[in-house]
N, C-alpha and C positions, 0 to 999 in steps of 0.2 A: 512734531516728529512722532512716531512712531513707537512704542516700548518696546525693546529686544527683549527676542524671545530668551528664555534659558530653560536650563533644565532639562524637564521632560516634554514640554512643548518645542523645545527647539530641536529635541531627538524626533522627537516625531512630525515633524516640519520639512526634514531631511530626507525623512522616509516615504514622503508621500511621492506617488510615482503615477505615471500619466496612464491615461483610463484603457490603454490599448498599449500595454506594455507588454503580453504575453504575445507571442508568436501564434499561429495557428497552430503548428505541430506541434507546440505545451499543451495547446487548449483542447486538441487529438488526444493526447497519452491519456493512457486511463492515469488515475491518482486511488492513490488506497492512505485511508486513514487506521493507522496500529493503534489499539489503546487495549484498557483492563474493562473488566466488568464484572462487579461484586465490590463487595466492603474490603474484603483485603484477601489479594492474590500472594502477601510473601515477594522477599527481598530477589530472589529466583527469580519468579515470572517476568518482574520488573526490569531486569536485565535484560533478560529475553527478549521484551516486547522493544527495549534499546534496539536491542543487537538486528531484530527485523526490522525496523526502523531507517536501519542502515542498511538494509540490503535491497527496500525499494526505494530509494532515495536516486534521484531527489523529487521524481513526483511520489510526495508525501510532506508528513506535519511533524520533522523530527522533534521538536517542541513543544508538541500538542501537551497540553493541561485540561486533563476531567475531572471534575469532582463528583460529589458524591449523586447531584442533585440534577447531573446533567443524563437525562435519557435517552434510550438508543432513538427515539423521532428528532431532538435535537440535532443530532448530524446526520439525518437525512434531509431536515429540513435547510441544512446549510449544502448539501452534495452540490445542489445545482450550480451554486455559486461559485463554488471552488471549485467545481469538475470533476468533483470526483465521483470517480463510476463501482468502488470498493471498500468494504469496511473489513478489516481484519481483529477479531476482538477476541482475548484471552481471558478466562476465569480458571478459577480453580475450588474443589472441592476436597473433600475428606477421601472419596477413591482417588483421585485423579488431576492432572491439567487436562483443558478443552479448550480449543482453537475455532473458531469460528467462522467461514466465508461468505461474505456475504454480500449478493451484486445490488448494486443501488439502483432505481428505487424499486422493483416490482419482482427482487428475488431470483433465483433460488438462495438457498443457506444450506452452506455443508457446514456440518458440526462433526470435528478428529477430535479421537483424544491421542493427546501428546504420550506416548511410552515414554521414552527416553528424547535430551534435548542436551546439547554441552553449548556453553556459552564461547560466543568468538574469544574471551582472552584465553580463556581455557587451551584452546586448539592453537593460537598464535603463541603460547607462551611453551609451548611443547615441542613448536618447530628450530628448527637449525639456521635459518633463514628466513625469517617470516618477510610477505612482501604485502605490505601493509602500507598507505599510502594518502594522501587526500585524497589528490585528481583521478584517484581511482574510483570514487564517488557520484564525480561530477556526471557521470551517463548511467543509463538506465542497464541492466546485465542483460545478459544473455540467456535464454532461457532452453536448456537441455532437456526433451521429455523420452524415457526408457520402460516400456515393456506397457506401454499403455493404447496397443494395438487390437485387444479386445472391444468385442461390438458390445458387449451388456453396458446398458442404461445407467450406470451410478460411474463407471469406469470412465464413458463421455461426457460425462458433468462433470469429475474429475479435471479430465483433461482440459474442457473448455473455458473451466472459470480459471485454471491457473494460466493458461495462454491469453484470456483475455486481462488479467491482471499488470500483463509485460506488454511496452509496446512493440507493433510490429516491426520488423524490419525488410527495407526492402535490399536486395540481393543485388541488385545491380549497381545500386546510386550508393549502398552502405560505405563510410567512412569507415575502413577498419582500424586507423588508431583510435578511435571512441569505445570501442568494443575490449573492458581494460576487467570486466569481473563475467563470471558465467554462474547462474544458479542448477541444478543437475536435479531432476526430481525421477528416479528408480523405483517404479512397480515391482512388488515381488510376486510372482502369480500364483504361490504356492499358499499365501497367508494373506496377499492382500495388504501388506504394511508396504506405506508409501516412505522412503527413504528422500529426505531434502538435504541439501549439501551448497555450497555457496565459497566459490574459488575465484583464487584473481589469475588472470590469463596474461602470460609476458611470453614474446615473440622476441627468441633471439637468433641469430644468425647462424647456419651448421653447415657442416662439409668445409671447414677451414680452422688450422690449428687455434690453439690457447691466443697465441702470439699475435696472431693477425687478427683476430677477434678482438683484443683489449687495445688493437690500435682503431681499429674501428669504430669500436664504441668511444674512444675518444680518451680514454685511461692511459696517461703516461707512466712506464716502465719505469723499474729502478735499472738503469746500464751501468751501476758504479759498477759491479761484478763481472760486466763482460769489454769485453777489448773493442768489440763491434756491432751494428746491429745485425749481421750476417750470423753471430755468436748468440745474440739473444733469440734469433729465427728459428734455428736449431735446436737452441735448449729447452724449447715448448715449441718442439712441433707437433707433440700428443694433441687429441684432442681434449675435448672436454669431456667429465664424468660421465652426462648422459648419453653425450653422442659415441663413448668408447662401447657402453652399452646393447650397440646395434640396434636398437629398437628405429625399425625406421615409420611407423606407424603414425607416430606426431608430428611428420615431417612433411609439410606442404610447401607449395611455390607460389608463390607470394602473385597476386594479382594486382597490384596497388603498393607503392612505395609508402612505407609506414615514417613516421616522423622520429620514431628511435634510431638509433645509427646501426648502419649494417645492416639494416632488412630493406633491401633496394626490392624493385618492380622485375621479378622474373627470375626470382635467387630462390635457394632454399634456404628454409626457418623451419626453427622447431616450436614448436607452441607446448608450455609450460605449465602446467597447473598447479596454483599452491591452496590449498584449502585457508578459506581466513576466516571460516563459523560463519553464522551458528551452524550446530548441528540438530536433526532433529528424525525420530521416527514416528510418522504418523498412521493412525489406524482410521479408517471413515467409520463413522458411529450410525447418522443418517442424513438424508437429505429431505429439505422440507421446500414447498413450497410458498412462494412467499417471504417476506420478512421474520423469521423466526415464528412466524402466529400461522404459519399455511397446511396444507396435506401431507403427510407424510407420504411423499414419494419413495423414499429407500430405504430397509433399516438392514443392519447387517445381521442381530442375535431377533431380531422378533420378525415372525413371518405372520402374514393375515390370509383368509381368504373372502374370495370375491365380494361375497353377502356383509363381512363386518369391515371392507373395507366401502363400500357402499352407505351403511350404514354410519360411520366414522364423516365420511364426508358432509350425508344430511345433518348430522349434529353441528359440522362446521359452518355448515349454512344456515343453520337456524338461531347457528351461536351470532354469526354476523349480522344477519337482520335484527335481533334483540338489542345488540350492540347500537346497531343505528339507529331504531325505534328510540332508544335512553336517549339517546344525543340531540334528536329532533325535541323529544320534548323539555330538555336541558332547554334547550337554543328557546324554546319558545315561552319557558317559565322566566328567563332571564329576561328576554323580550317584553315580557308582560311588567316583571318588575320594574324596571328600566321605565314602562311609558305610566307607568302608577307612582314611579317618584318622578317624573317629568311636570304631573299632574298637582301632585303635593309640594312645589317648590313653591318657595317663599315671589317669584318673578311670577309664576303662574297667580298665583294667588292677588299679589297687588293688581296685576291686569286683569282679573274678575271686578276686585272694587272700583277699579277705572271706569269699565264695561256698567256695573252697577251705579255709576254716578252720572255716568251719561244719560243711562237712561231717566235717572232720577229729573234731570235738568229740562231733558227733553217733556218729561210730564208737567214740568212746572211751565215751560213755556205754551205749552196747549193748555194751560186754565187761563192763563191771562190775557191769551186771544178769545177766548172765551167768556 
């Protein structure tokens, strides 16, 4: 028979899962890996890099563990594998924090620096009702973009790498009870700081009192108070805080029966937004191309002109050929080594004295024919 497994081998026995377990539309989404980069970011950034963690989730590595010794080629070199099309990486310095975007594998790299940034318990412990949740998780959000309607060239890298970061959604076929968090990303056009915001979306049912709402939703009344429910009908037939409000602006009709009670197929709902963090105001510093080592395509404080941006380029190019030149002759001094202790082993060597014995035998036997 057989030794049962225990432990750690039977944990991970358990976990093995068959080689075409992802779906095609996982293997579509883009995936972004959040982590640090530097020796020590501080107990802050750390949170931080949490709290986004959780807000592309679940294509991502809420769990991810870097050390000291792992470099930014390491998780490019694993992208393929796991599919991920995005790396998100935070440092911090003595002026500042810096955010990093960066498309897998052939670039571009936007480098923000973080102004200001409040961590989600921050903003959920402030609220009056926080709606905080699991299965709020479980889908990918929604992706809101404001005032990024400008043609200049840094504004549509902007735009492009964060929309290609969220997956698409299509409009016809979309489930909207999936659709349970929205991320809201606000261009200010007067300074250029990018305002990021990150809300959960709850669709509740409007144009119908307190009363008939909390029957809908499936909440049974206290009736000890009233003689009837004709009595309880009446004594909330106000509406609700927000919809006494009149704001009818959040107020849509519903195209699709949602799986919470009371938002049927052709009714009006109001849609709700509660902020649940992080918070963050980002500034773009520059855009490079390439993996972090490419041309400086954009900078916001340093302007070039044509001749030293011409000039900056030949250097990168000559930086690159040098580069590869070391490596060819790396590859080949190694090579060399390699077939010189091939040469010098103990196994080459007895097969020389083999090789030299033979022929010794062989001389001996042409003299005695002789």
């Amino acid at each position: 028979m057989g030794r049962k497994q225990r432990g750690r081998a039977a944990r991970n026995a358990r976990r093995k899962l068959p080689p075409n377990f992802e779906t095609d539309e996982v293997r579509r989404a883009p995936h972004v890996l959040v982590f640090k980069r530097g020796v020590s970011v501080g107990n802050n950034v750390k949170e931080l890099i949490r709290d986004m963690r959780r807000v592309m989730e679940p294509f991502t590595a809420p769990n991810l563990k870097v050390s000291r010794k792992n470099a930014l080629k390491d998780f490019i070199a694993i992208s393929n594998h796991f599919h991920v099309t995005h790396l998100m990486t935070f440092s911090k310095t003595q002026l500042s924090t810096y955010m990093r975007l960066i498309r897998v594998p052939r670039g571009p790299t936007l480098n923000f620096r973080i102004r200001r940034f409040t961590h989600s318990r921050d903003i959920v412990s402030a609220l009056k009702r926080p709606q905080t949740f699991p299965k709020q998780f479980e889908h990918a959000p929604l992706l809101v973009m404001n005032g990024f309607q400008d043609d200049a060239i840094h504004i549509k890298l902007i735009a492009t790498m964060f929309q290609n970061m969220f997956p698409s959604i299509n409009v016809t076929n979309v489930d909207l009870s999936t659709i349970k968090r929205c991320v809201l990303l606000s261009l200010d056009p007067v300074n250029g700081l990018v305002e990021f915001r990150h809300y959960n979306i709850k669709i509740a049912p409007s144009g119908i009192s307190r009363a008939a709402k909390k029957l809908l939703q499936g909440k049974v009344p206290d009736l000890s108070k009233f003689n009837d429910i004709s009595d309880f009908m009446e004594g909330n037939a106000s509406e609700s805080e927000d919809e006494s409000m009149g704001n009818d602006e959040n107020e849509v009709i519903l195209s699709q029966q949602l799986r919470s009670r009371g938002n049927l197929k052709s009714n009006q709902s109001a849609i709700r937004l509660t902020e649940i963090g992080p918070r963050m105001t980002l500034e773009l510093v520059k855009i490079e191309d390439g993996l972090c080592d490419g041309e400086v395509l954009y900078h916001t404080h340093i302007s070039k002109t044509s001749e030293e941006v011409a000039e900056l380029r030949q250097r990168t190019i000559e930086k690159k050929r040098l580069k590869e030149q070391r490596k060819r002759e790396q590859e080949e001094n190694v090579k060399r080594k390699q077939d010189k202790k091939k040469k010098t082993s103990p196994e080459n060597q007895d097969d020389d004295m083999n090789e030299e014995s033979d022929n010794d035998d062989g001389d001996d036997e042409d003299e005695d024919e002789e």
